[in-house]
N, C-alpha and C positions, 0 to 999 in steps of 0.2 A: 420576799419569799421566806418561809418556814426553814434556819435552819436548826437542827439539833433540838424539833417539838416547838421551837418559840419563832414567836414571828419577829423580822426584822425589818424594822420601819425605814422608808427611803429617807435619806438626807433631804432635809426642807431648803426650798431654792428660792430664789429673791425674789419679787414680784414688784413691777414695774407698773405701774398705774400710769395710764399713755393714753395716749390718740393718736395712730398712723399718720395724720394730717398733720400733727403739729411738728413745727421745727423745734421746740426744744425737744419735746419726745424722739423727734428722729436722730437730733446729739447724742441722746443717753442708749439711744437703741446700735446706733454704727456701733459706739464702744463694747457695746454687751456683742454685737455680731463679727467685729474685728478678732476679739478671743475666742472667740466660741462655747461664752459663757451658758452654761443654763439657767434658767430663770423662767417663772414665769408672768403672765399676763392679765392685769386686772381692765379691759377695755372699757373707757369712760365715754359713755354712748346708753343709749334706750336700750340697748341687750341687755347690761347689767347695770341697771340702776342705784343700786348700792353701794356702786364702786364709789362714784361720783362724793356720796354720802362719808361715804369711810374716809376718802380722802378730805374731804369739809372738817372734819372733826375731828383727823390729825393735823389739822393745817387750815385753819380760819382764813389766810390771805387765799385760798382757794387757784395755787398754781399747779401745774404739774409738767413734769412728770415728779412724781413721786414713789422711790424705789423702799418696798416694808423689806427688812430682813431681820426675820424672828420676830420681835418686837419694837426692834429700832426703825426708825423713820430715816429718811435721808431728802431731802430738797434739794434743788435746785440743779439743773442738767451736768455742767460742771465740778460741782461736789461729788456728786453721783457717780461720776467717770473717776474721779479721784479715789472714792469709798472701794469702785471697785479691782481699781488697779492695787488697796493696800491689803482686798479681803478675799478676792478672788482675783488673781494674778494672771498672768498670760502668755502667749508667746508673742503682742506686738504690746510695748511700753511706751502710752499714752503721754505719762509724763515723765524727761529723760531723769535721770537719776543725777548727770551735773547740775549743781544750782544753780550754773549762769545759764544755762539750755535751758531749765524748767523755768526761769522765770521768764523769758521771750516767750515762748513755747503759751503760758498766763499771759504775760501781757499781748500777745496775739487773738486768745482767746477773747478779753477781754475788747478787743477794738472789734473781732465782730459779732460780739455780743453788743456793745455800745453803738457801732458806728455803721453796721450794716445790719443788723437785725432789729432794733428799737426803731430807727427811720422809715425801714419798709414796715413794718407795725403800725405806725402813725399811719401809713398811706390805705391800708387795711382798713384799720378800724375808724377812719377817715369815713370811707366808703361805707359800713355799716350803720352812721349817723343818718336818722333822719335829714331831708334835704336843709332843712333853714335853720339845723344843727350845725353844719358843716363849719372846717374850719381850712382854708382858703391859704392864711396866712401860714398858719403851721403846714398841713400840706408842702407849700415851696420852700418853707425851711428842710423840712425830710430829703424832699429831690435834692437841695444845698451840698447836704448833709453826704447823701448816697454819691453825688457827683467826687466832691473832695475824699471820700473813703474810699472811692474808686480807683481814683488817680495814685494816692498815695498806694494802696498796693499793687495796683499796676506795674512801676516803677519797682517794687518792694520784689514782685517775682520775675524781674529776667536773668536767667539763668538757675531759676528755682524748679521743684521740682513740687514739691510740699509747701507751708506757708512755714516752717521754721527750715526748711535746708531737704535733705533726703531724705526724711524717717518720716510719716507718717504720726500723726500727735493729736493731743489732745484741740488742739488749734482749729486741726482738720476736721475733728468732727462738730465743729463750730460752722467751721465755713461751709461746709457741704451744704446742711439745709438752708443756711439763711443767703449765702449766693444764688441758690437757686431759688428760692422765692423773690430776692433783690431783684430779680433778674426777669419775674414775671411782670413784678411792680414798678420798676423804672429800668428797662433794659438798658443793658449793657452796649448795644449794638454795636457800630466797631468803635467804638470810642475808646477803647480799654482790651487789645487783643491781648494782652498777657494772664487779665484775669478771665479773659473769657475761655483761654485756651486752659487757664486751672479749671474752672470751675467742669469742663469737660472729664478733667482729669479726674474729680472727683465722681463727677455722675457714672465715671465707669469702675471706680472702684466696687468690689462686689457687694461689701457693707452697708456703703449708701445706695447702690442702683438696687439693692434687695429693698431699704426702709421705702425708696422712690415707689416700687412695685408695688407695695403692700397700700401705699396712699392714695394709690390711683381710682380705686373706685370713691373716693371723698371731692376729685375734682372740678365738680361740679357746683358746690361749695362753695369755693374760692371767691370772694367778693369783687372783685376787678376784673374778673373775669379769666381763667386760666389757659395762656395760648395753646395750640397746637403745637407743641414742640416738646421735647423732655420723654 
């Protein structure tokens, strides 16, 4: 708004290069909806075709979510959440400020980035192969894979609350999206009530049950098939 005859230009806000579908993007999006950051939205889809491009050309490996501020670029979902807890702060802290906390807190992050969201990925894009592409062997290495990641935090949360203790982290918004696609792709069914009663915990958190909301009309998408449930 105009004051004192000059105009004064709004403060430029982050913009988040996404897809509501994807689980990295819905990591980098809990964080930005956990503070109530603003920012906004470059949607990678047929609406805006360009987006797609913009991002190609700051980023050849062509992943995203990719967060532009100002001029700087930022990768990969985890960074992201870090770039914005040091640039745009908040009132829930993502990563604790002890460094023996922050680093469980990463290495949590880390296992379900590795250990539950690379496996169901496999089983994904599995499914997206041509039939007599497929790969069979890899396949039941993933299920392997998702079974022992399972158990191990099974075990990891009784008497948990969050995946590092009480607070809410950078961990969690790891696990939100990729338990629940884990979950599409090789269920949990009661094999594992402790993570299955987290991973509720998260679908109600309001962060992730908002990014859940926003994915729903993409659905049908889902390669495997996406159950009735969620």
């Amino acid at each position: 708004m105009p004051v004192g005859g000059h105009a004064v230009s709004e403060p430029k806000r982050p913009i988040l290069y996404s897809h509501p579908f994807s689980s990295y993007c819905q990591k980098a999006l809990i964080a930005l909806y956990e503070n109530g950051t603003e920012f906004d939205i470059r949607m990678l889809g047929p609406d805006d075709p360009d987006a797609y491009a913009d991002l190609v050309a700051r980023w050849p490996v062509k992943r995203f979510p990719m967060l532009m501020d100002g001029g700087h670029a930022v990768h990969e979902a985890s960074i992201i959440i870090e770039y914005l807890q040091v640039h745009y702060p908040g009132p829930v802290r993502l990563i604790p400020g002890d460094t023996d906390a922050a680093l469980e807190v990463r290495m949590l992050d880390r296992f379900f980035d590795n250990y539950i969201s690379t496996p169901q990925q496999k089983l994904v894009f599995d499914a997206l192969r041509p039939q007599d592409r497929r790969d069979p062997y890899g396949v039941e290495e993933a299920r392997t894979m998702l079974d022992a990641a399972y158990g191990w935090l099974d075990a990891r949360m009784v008497g948990r609350e969050w995946a590092a203790g009480d607070s809410f982290t950078l961990a969690d918004c790891a696990a939100a999206p990729f338990l629940f696609y884990a979950d599409w792709s090789h269920p949990l069914g009661e094999r594992f009530p402790q993570v299955t009663a987290y991973r509720s915990r998260l679908l109600a958190r309001p962060s992730f049950a908002r990014a859940v909301d926003e994915a729903r009309p993409y659905r049908k998408y889902f390669p495997l098939g996406a159950p009735d449930q969620d």
